[in-house]
C-alpha positions in Angstrom: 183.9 -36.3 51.2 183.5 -34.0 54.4 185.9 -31.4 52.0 184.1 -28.6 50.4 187.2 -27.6 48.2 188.2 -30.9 46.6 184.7 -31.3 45.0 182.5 -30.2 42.4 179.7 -31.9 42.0 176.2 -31.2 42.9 173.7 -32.9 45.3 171.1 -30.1 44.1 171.4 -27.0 42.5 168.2 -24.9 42.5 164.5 -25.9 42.9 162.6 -25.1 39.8 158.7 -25.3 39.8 158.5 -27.1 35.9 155.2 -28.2 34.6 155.7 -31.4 32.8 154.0 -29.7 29.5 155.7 -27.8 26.9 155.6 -24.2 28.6 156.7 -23.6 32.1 153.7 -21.3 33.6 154.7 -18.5 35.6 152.7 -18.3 38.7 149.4 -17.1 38.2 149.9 -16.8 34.6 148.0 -19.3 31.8 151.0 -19.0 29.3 149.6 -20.8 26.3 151.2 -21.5 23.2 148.4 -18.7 21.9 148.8 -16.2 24.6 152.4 -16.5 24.5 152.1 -13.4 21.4 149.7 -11.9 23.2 151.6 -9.2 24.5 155.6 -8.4 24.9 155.7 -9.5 28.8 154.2 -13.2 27.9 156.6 -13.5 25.1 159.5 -12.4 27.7 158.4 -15.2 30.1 158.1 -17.4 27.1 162.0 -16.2 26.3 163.1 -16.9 29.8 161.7 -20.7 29.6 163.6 -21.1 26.0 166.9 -19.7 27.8 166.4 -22.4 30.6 166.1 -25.0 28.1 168.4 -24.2 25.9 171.4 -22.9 27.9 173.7 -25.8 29.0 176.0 -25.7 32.2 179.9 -27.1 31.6 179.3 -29.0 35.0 176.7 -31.6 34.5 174.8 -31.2 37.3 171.7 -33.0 39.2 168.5 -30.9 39.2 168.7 -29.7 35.6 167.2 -33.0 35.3 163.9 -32.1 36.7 163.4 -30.2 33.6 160.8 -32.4 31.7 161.6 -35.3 29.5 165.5 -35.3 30.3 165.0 -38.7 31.4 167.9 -38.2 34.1 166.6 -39.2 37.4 167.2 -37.3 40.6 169.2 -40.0 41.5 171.9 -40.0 38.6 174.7 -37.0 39.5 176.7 -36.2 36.5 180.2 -35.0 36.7 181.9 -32.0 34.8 183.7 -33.7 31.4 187.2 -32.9 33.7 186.7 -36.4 35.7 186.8 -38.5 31.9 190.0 -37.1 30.3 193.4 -36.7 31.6 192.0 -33.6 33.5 190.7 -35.5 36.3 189.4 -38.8 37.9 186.6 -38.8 40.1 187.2 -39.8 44.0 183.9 -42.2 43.9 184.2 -43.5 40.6 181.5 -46.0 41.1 179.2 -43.2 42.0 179.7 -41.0 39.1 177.9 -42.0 35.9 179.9 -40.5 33.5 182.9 -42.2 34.7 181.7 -45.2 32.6 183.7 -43.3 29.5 187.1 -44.5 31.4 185.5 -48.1 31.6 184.9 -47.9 28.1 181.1 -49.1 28.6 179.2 -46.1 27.2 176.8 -47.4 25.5 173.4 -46.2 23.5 171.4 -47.8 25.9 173.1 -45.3 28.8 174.4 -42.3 26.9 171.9 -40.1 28.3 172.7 -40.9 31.5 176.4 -41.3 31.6 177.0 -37.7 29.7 174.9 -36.0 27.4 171.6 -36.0 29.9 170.3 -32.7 27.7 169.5 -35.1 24.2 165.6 -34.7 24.6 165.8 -31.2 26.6 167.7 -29.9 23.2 164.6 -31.1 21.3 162.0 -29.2 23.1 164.4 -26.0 22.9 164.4 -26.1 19.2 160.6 -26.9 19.0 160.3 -23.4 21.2 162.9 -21.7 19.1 161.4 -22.2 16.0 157.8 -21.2 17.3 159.0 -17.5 18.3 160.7 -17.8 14.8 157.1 -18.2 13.2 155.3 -15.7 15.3 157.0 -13.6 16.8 155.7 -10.7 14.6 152.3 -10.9 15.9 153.2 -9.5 19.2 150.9 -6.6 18.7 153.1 -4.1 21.5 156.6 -5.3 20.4 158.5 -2.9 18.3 160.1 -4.3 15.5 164.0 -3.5 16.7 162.9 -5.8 19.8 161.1 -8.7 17.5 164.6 -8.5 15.2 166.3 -8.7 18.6 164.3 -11.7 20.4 164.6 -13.5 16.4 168.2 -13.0 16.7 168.6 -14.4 20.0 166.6 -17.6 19.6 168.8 -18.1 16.4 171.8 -18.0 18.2 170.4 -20.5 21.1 169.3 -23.1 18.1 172.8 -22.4 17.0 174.3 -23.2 20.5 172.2 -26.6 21.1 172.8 -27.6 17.3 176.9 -27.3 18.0 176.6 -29.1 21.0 175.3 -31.6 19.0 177.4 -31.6 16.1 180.7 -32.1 18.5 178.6 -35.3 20.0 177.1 -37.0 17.1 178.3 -35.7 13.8 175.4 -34.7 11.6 171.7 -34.6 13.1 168.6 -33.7 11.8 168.0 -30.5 10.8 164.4 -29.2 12.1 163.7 -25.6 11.4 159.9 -25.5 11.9 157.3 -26.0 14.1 155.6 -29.8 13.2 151.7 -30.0 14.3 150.4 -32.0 16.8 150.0 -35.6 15.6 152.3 -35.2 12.5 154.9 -38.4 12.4 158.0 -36.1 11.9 160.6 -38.2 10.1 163.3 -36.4 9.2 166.7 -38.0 8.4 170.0 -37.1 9.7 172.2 -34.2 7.6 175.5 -34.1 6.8 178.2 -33.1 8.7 179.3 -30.1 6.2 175.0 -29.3 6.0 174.9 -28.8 10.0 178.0 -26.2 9.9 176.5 -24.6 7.1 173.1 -24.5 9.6 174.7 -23.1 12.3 176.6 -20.4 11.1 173.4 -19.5 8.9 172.0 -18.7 12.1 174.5 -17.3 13.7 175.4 -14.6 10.5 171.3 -13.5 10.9 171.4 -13.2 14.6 174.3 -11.5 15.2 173.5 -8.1 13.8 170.5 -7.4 15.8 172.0 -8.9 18.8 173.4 -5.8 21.9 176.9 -5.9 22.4 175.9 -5.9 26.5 172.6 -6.2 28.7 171.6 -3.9 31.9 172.4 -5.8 35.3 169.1 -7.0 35.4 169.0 -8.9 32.1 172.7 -10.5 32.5 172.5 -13.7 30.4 170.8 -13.0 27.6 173.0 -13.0 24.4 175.0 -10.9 23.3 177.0 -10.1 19.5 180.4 -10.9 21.0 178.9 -14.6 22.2 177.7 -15.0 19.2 180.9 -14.6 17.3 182.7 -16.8 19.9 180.1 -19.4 18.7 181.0 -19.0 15.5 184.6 -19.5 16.1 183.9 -22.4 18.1 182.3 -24.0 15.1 184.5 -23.3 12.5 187.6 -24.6 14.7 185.8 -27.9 15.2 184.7 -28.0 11.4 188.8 -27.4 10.8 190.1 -29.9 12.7 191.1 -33.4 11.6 188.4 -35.1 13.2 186.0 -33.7 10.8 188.5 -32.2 7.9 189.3 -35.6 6.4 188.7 -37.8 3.7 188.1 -40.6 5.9 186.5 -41.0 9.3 188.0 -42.8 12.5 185.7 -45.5 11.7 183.9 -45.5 8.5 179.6 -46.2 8.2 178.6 -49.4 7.5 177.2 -47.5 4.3 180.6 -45.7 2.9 178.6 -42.9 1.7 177.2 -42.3 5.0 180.4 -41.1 6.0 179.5 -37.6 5.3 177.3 -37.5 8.1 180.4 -37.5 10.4 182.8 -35.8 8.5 183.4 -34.0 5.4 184.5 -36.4 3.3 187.6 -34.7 1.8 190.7 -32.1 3.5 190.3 -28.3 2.9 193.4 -26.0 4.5 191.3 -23.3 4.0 188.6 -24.6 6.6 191.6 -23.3 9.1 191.6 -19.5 7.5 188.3 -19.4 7.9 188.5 -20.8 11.8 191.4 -18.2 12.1 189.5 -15.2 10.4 186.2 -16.0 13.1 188.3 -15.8 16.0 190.0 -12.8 15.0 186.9 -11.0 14.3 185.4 -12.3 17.6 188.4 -11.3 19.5 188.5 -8.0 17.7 184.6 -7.0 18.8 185.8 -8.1 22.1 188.5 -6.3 22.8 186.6 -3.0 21.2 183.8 -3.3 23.9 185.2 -3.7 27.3 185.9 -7.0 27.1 190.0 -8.4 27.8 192.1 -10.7 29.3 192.6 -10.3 33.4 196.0 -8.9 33.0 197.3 -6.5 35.9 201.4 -6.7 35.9 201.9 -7.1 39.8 199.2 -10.1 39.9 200.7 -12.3 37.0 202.6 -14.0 39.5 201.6 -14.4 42.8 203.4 -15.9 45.9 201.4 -18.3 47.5 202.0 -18.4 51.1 201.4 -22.2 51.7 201.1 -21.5 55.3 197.4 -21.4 56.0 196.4 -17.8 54.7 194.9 -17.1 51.5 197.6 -15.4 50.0 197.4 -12.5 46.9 194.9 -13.2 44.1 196.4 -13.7 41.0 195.0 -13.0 37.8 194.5 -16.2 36.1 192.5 -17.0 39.5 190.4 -13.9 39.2 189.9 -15.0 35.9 187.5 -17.7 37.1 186.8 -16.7 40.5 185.6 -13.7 39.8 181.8 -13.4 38.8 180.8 -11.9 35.4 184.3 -9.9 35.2 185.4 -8.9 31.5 187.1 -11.9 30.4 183.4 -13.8 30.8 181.9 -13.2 27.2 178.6 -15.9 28.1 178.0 -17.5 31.2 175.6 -19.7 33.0 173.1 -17.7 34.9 171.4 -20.6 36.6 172.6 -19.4 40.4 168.9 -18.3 41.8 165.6 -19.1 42.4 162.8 -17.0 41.0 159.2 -16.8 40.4 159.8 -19.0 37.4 162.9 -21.3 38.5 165.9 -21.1 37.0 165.4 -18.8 33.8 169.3 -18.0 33.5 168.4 -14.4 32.5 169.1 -11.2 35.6 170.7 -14.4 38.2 173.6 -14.9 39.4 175.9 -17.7 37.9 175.9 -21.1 38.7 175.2 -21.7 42.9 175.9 -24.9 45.1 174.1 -24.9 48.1 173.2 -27.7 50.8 169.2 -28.7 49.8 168.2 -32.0 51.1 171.2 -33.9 49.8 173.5 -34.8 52.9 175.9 -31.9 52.1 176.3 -29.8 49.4 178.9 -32.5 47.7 179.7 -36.1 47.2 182.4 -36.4 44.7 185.6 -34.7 44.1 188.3 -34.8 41.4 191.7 -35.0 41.5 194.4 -34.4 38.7 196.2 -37.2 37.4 200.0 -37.0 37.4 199.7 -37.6 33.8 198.1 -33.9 33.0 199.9 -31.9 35.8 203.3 -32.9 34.2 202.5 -30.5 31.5 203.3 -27.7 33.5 206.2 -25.9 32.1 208.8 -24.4 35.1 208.8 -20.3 35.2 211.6 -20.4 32.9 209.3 -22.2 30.0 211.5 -25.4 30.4 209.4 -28.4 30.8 209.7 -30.0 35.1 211.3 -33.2 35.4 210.0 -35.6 37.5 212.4 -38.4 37.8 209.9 -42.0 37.3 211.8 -42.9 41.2 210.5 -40.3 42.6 211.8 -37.5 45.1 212.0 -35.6 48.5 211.6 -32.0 46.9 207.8 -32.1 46.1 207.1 -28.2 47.3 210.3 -27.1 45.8 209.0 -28.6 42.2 205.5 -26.9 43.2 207.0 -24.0 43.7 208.9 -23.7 40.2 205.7 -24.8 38.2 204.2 -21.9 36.2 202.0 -19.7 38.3 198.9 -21.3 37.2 199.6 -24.3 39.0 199.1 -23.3 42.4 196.0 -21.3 41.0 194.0 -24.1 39.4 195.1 -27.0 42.2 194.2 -27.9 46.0 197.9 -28.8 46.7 200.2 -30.1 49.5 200.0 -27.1 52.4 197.4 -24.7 50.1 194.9 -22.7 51.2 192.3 -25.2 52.2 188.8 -23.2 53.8 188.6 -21.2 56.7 188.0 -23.7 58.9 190.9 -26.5 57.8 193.3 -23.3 56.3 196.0 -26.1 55.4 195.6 -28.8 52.6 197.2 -31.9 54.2 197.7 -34.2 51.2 200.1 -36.4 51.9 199.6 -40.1 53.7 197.7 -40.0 56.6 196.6 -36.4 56.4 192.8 -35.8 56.4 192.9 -34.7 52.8 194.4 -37.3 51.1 191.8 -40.1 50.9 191.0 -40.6 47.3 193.0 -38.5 45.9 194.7 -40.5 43.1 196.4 -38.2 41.5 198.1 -36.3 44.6 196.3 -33.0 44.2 192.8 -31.7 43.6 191.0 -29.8 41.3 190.0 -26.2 42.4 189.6 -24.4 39.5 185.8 -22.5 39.7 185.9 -23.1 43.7 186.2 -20.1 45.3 188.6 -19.2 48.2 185.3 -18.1 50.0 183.4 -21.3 49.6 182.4 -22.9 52.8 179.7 -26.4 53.1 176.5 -23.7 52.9 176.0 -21.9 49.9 178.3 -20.2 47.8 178.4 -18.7 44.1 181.2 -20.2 41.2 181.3 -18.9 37.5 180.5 -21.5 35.0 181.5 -19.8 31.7 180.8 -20.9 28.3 182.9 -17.9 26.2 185.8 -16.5 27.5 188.0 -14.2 25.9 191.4 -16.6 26.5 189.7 -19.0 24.2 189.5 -17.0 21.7 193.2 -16.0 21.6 193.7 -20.0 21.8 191.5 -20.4 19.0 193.3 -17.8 16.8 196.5 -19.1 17.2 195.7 -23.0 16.9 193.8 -21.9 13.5 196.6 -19.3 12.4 199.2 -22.0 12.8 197.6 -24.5 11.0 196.5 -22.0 8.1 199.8 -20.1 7.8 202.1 -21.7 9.8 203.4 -20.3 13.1 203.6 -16.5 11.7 203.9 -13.6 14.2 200.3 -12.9 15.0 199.9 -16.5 16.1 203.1 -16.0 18.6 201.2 -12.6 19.7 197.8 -14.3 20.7 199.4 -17.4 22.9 202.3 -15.4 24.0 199.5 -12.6 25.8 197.4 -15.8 27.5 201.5 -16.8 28.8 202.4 -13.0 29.8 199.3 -12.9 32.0 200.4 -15.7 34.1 204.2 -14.5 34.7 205.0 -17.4 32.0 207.9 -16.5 29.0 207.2 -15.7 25.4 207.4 -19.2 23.6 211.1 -19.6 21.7 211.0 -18.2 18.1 211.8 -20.3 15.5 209.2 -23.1 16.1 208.4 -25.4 13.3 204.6 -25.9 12.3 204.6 -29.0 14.0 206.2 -27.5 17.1 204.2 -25.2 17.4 201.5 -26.7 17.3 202.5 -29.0 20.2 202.8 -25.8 22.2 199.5 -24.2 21.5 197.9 -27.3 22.4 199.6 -27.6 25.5 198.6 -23.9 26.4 195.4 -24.5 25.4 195.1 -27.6 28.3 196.8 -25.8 30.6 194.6 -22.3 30.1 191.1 -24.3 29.8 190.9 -27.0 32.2 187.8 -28.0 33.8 186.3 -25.4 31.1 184.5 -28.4 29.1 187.5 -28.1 26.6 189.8 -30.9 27.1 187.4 -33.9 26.4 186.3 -32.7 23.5 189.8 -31.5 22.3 191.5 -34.1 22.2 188.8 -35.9 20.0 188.9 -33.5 17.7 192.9 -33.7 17.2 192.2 -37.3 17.0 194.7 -38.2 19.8 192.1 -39.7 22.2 193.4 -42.9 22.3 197.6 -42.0 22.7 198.9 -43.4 26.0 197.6 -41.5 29.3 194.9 -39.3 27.2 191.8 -41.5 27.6 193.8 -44.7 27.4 196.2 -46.6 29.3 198.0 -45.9 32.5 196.9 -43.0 35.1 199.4 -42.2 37.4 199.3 -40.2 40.8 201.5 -39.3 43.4 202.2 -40.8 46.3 203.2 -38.2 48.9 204.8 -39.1 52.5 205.5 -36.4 54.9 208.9 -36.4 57.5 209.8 -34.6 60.2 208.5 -33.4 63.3 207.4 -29.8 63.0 206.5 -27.4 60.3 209.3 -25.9 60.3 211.0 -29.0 59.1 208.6 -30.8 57.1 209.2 -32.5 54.0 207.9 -34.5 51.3 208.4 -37.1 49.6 207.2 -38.1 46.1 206.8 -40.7 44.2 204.7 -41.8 41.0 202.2 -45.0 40.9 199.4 -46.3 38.4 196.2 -45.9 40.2 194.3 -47.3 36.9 194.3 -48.3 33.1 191.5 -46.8 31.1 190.0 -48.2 27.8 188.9 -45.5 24.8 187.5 -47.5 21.6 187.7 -46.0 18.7 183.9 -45.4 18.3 184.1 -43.5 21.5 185.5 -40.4 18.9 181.5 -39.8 18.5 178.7 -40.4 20.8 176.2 -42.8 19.8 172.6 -42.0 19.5 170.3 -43.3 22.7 168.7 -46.9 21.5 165.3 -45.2 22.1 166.0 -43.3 19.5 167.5 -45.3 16.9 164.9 -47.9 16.9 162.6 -45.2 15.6 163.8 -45.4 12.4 165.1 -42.2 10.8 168.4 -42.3 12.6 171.6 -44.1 11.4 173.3 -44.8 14.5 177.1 -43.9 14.4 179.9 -46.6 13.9 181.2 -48.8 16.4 177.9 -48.8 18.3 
């Protein structure tokens, strides 16, 4: 715990001042729900309060919290979905609340609290949506391009928080207007096919008044290109066989409930239609000064291993580098202002020390289980012999490039002031590290144990190549164009072309293994492989986690060597009815909520 690179997750992020009303107040400003249309600047403070409500970060972290009614206490630290997949397991399991998904004890009484800590936060976001939907024309100095534009942008935040829904829960309800004051709103779940329909409703009407690109000082704010990533988002989901099925996971205890949770029936064409979003969102993209990080000499960089940083590849600056053009919408959450975290002109997401004994308590490392998907530099997959071995840096070393990028290692760069990672048994680093490295990905090579800056990126341009081919594939088969998109997120990374002549099948066991590989710790993988339904296949989110166990010999540097060797560090448990979320208890006992099967 005393190791700033091995960890990700938050004692505090930022202070923000939040009235426990329905409007944050800027200092020495009475922002009513009245005055709010007042006048263009109160509806831009009213703006920045919506963004900070309704913008999620990928790392769950602690002092979103303190925004009203989360119900997450400043004591519950929640860890990035990375630590309950095969991404990850975290090094104080007992500690992190969401690590109850590998225990297989979520239940509706903790679901708020062991993952999706935003349920009730989403709710007040829409509430403020929809009332700049009803009155934003009566701000008397606002032209109308800028109404159009602030209309377009609140659609595309409803659309956001109503996907990060749908991916939870299935259908939800579907509330589109502001309800008075002492009204019992009672408004039943939608289906699952209703809430696409919803959400891409929104997203079509935004995204045509919506700027391709902000000045400096408004960073954040939404642009047309993250809109269309949405949208691509969406329709991949809706496509895949989670949801595109005749018959849940688990069925409703009312069959004709099921629709709430999937469509009810398989459409190919759902995939076109992922395949032709992601091309159009790729295409804007690529039109406007957005692109993959691709510069020849950096695809693949030597590591030094020796205590020096070393050359910065391009997959790393991919993630290390702030707001760079592969970042299509991040989290602007990384500064304190007048009105707390707005996530509109800041910079992205900061760590710093606060009042929390250090700036970190839990780290993750990788299980042996994902890390073997690495493919050598040849495209060939590694072999790791189940006795083990004395060549661990040799097989490091022939990994693809993006190994030693993503990782804390055996003998990486460490921090300034420890330069050398000593992960082996009885160096400093190796205490809880299960899985024999640690996750570094979004820690930067500058970080030290005061404050420093990390991306935390919600659309990236790789994912949208990803998307296209996964959707392509499925829609058409592996045809050229699908080759083309995974084969440019490979060439940036020194990595082969994939073989030709793959079958359908084939390739889509490729894509999906570039598509782990290219998003981890991105808030991809736990959600993934729910939606291709294979969840609960051995050393997913069920059954045996292995690690390495790592011994070092000799005497001097020079001569050192390691040995290697796997070991189970743990069984998980994934129920089937852990496919969707359930609905907090609270909730359910209300009455207009039919909770989700298995719960």
């Amino acid at each position: 715990m005393k190791k700033v690179y091995i960890l990700l997750v938050i004692c505090c992020l930022i202070s923000s001042s939040c009235n426990k009303g329905f409007l944050d107040k800027a200092p020495g400003v009475d922002l009513t729900e009245n005055n709010v249309f007042l006048n263009k600047a109160s509806l831009e403070i009213f703006m920045a309060t919506i963004y900070k409500y309704s913008v999620h970060s990928n790392f769950r972290y602690r002092t979103q919290g303190d925004i009203p009614f989360s119900q997450v206490n400043n004591t519950d630290c929640i860890h990035p979905s990375s630590s309950i997949s095969d991404e990850g397991d975290a090094s104080e399991a007992s500690f992190v609340n969401n690590n109850r998904w590998n225990e297989g004890t979520v239940l509706p009484a903790n679901i708020v609290n062991v993952e999706d800590f935003r349920y009730f936060i989403r709710w007040i976001a829409l509430r403020q949506i929809n009332l700049v939907l009803k009155r934003a024309n009566e701000v008397p100095d606002a032209d109308e391009a800028y109404k159009k534009q602030v209309m377009g942008e609140v659609k595309f935040l409803r659309a956001l928080n109503y996907m990060e829904m749908l991916k939870r829960y299935g259908g939800v309800p579907i509330i589109d207007k502001v309800f008075e004051a002492g009204v019992k709103v009672d408004i039943q779940r939608s289906s699952f096919e209703d809430c696409v329909k919803f959400i891409v409703k929104d997203i079509d009407e935004a995204t045509p008044f919506l700027p391709i690109a902000y000045s400096a000082s408004q960073t954040g704010r939404v642009t047309s290109v993250a809109a269309l990533a949405l949208k691509s988002e969406v329709l991949l989901y809706a496509a895949s066989p989670q949801y595109n099925t005749a018959t849940p996971v688990l069925s409703m205890e009312n069959a004709a409930d099921n629709k709430l949770i999937c469509y009810g029936n398989v459409d190919n064409n759902r995939w076109k239609l992922a395949a032709d979003a992601a091309k159009t969102a790729l295409d804007l993209a690529l039109a406007n000064g957005y692109g993959l990080i691709d510069e020849p000499a950096n695809r693949n960089p030597k590591e030094l291993d020796n205590g020096t940083v070393g050359p910065l590849g391009n997959y790393r600056v991919s993630w290390e580098t702030n707001n760079n053009k592969e970042a299509i919408m991040m989290y602007q959450g990384g500064s304190t202002g007048a009105g707390g975290i707005t996530n509109i002109g800041n910079a992205p997401l900061t760590f710093w020390n606060a009042a929390c004994f250090g700036s970190f308590w839990s780290g993750i490392s990788v299980p042996f289980n994902f890390y073997k998907k690495y493919e050598k530099l040849d495209g060939t997959p590694q072999t790791w012999d189940a006795a083990g071995g004395t060549d661990l840096m040799s097989k490091y070393a022939e990994l693809d490039p993006r190994f030693k990028q993503t990782m804390t290692y055996t003998n990486s760069y460490y921090t300034a002031r420890d330069p050398i990672a000593q992960i082996y048994n009885g160096g400093k680093d190796y205490a809880n590290c299960k899985g024999g490295v640690w996750l570094r990905k979004y820690i930067p090579r500058n970080a030290t144990t005061g404050n420093f800056v990390m991306n935390d990126i919600i659309f990236r341009v790789n994912e949208l190549y990803l998307n296209y081919a996964e959707a392509l594939n499925e829609a058409s088969g592996p045809v050229q164009e699908a080759y083309d998109a995974v084969n440019a997120i490979r060439t940036r990374s020194g990595m082969p072309n994939l073989a030709k002549g793959l079958t359908k099948d084939q390739f889509r066991q490729r894509v999906r293994n570039e598509i782990a590989i290219e998003m981890i710790n991105d808030d991809h993988r736990f959600w993934d492989v729910k939606r291709w339904l294979i969840a609960e296949e051995e050393g997913v989110m069920k059954g045996v986690f292995e690690g390495l166990q790592i011994t070092r010999s000799g005497t001097t540097s020079a001569n050192y060597k390691y040995a290697w060797k796997p070991y189970t560090f743990e069984t998980r448990t994934f129920n089937k009815n852990m496919y969707l979320h359930p609905f907090p208890q609270t909730e359910v006992l209300k009455g207009n909520l039919i909770q989700n099967p298995g719960w």
